[in-house]
C-alpha positions as CSV (number, residue, x, y, z in Angstrom):
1,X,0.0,0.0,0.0
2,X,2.5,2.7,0.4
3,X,3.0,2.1,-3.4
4,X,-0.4,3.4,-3.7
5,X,0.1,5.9,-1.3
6,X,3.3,7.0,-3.0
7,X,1.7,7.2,-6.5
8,X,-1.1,9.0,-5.1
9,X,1.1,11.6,-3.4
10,X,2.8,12.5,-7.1
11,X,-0.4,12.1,-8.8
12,X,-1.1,15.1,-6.0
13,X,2.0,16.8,-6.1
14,X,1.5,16.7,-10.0
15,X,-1.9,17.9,-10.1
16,X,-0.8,20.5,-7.6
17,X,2.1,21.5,-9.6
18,X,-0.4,21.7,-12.7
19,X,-2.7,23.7,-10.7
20,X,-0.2,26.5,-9.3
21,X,1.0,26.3,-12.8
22,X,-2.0,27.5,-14.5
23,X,-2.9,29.6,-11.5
24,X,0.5,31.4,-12.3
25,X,-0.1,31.8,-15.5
26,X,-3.7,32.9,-15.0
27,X,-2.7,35.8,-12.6
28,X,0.4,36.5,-15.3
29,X,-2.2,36.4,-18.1
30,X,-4.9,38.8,-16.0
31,X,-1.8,40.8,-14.5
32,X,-0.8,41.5,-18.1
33,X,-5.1,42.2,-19.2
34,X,-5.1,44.2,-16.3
35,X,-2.0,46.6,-18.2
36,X,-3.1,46.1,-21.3
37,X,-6.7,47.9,-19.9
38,X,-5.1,50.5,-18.1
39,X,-2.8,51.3,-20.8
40,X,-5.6,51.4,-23.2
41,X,-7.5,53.5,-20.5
42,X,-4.6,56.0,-20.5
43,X,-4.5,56.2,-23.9
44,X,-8.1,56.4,-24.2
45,X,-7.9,59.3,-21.6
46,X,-5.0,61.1,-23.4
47,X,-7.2,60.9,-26.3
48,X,-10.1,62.1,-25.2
49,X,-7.8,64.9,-23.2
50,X,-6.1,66.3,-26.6
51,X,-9.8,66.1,-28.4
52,X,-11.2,68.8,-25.5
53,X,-8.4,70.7,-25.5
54,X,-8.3,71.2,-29.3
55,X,-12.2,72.0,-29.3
56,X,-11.7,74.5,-26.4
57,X,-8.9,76.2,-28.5
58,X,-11.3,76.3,-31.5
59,X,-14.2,77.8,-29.4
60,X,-11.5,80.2,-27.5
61,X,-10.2,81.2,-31.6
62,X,-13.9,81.5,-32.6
63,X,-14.5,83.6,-30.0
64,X,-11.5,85.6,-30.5
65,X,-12.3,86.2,-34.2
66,X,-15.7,87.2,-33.6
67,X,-14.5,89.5,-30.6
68,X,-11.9,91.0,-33.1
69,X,-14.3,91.3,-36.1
70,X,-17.0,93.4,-33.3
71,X,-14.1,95.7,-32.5
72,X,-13.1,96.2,-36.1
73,X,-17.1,97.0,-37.0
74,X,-17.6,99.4,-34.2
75,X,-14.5,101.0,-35.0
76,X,-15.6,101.2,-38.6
77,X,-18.5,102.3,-37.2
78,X,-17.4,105.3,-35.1
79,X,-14.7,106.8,-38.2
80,X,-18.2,106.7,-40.5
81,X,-20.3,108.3,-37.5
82,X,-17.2,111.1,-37.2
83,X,-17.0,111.3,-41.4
84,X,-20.6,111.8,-41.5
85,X,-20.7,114.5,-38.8
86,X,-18.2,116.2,-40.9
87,X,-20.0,115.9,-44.4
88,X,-22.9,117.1,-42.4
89,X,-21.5,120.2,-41.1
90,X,-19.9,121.3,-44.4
91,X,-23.2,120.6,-46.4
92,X,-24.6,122.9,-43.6
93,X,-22.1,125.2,-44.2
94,X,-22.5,125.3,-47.9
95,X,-26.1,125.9,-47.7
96,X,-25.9,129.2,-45.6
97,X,-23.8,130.7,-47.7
98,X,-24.6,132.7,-50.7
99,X,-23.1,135.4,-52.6
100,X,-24.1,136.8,-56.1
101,X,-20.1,136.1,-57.3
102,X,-20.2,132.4,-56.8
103,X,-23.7,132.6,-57.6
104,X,-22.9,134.1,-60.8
105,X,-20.1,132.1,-61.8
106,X,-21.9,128.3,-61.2
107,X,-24.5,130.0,-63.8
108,X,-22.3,130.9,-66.3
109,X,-20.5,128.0,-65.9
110,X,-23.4,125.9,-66.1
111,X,-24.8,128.0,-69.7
112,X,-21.5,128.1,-71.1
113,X,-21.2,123.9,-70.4
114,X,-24.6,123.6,-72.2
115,X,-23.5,125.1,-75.4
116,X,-27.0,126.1,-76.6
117,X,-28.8,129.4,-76.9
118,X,-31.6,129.6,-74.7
119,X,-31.5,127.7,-71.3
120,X,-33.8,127.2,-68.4
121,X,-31.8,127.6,-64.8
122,X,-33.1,126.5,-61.7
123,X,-31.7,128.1,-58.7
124,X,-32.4,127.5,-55.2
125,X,-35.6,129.2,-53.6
126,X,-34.0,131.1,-51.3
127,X,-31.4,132.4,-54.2
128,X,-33.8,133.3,-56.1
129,X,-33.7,136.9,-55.6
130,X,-29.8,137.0,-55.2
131,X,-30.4,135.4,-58.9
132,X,-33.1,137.7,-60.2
133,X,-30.4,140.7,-59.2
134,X,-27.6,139.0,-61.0
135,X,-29.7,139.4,-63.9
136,X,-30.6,142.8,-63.6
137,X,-27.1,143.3,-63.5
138,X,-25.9,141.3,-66.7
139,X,-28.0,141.6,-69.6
140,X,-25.5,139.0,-71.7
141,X,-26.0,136.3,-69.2
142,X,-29.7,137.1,-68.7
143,X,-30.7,137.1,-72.7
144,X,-29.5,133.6,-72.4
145,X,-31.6,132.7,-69.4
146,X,-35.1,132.2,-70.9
147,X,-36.8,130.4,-67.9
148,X,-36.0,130.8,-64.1
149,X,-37.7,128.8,-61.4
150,X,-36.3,127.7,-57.8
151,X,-36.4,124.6,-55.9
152,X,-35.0,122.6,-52.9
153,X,-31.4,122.7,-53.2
154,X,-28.6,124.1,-50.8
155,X,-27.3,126.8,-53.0
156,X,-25.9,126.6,-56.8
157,X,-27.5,126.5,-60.1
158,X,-29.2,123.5,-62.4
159,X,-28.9,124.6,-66.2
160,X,-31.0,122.8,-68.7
161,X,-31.8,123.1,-72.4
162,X,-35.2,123.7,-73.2
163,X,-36.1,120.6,-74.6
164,X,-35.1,119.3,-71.5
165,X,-32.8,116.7,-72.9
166,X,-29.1,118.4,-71.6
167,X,-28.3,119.5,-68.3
168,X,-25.8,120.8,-66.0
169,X,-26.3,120.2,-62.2
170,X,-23.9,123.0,-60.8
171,X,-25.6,122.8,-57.7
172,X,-23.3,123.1,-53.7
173,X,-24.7,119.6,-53.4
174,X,-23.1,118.1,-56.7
175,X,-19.8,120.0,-56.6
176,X,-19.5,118.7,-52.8
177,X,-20.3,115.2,-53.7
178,X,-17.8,115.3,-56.3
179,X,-15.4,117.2,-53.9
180,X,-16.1,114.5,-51.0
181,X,-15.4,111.7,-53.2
182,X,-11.8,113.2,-53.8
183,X,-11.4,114.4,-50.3
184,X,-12.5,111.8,-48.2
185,X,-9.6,109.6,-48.5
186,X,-7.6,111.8,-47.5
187,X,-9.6,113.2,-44.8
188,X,-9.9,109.6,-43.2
189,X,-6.0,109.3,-43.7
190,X,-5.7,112.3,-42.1
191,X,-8.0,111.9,-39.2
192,X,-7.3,108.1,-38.6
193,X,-3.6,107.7,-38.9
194,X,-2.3,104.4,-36.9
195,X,-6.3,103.3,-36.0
């Protein structure tokens, strides 16, 4: 019997061996699963770390860019508001003043541009009597003149033929628009240097 008993003891001892065998390499195979996951975690973490940061840097540049393109706007903004003050006070200007010279010369200008015998001029209602002096004064420049009538302009002179089919706007109004489309380039310059 201690035959038996001696086989049965290395049958144990075998299936023991066997046993802490594959228990080793269980625990070596789940040890190494268990890196395997938390390197995969980490990386999955790092991931998902570099994907928020990247879409906060986008939101924080979007945000930037449409900060900057609100600043630009209200700075365009302002310079038109100050431009437009400007323009505004000139027309104003303009329109107060009146003297039978310049008077004078915007209709002669204006006839002599028209290159016809007989005109119709329009002058601004409250030049008309600084006009119908003018005439008084310059029989030439009134026998050309065969129809004067006023209307809403700030000062100057509108020549026309009498067919109606040629005609000169000499008005404050025209020669400032032409004027401000020269000048306000440089007047911006000017006024906003370094903004």
């Amino acid at each position: 019997m201690e035959g038996m008993e001696k086989i049965r003891e290395a049958i144990l001892d075998k299936v023991k061996g066997d046993a802490e065998n594959l228990i080793k390499e269980a625990e070596e195979k789940a040890r190494q699963e268990i890196e395997k996951a938390e390197k995969e975690k980490e990386r999955k973490f790092e991931g998902e770390k570099h994907k928020m940061l990247r879409e906060a840097e986008g939101e924080a540049a979007r945000i930037s860019a449409q900060a900057s393109i609100k600043a630009r706007q209200e700075l365009l903004n302002a310079k038109a508001s100050v431009i437009d003050e400007i323009v505004s006070r000139v027309k104003d200007a303009v329109s107060r003043t009146s003297n039978d010279e310049g008077l004078l010369n915007l209709t002669s200008e204006a006839i002599s541009a028209l290159g016809v015998d007989k005109v119709r001029v329009y002058v601004s209602t409250k030049d008309m009597a600084t006009a119908q002096r003018i005439l008084k004064g310059d029989k030439e420049l009134a026998g050309r003149i065969a129809e004067l009538k006023g209307f809403d302009c700030a000062g100057g002179v509108v020549a026309e033929s009498m067919d109606g089919k040629v005609r000169i706007d000499n008005t404050h109004d025209s020669r400032l628009e032409m004027l401000l489309a020269k000048a306000l380039p440089d007047i911006s310059k000017e006024l906003f240097q370094g903004s």
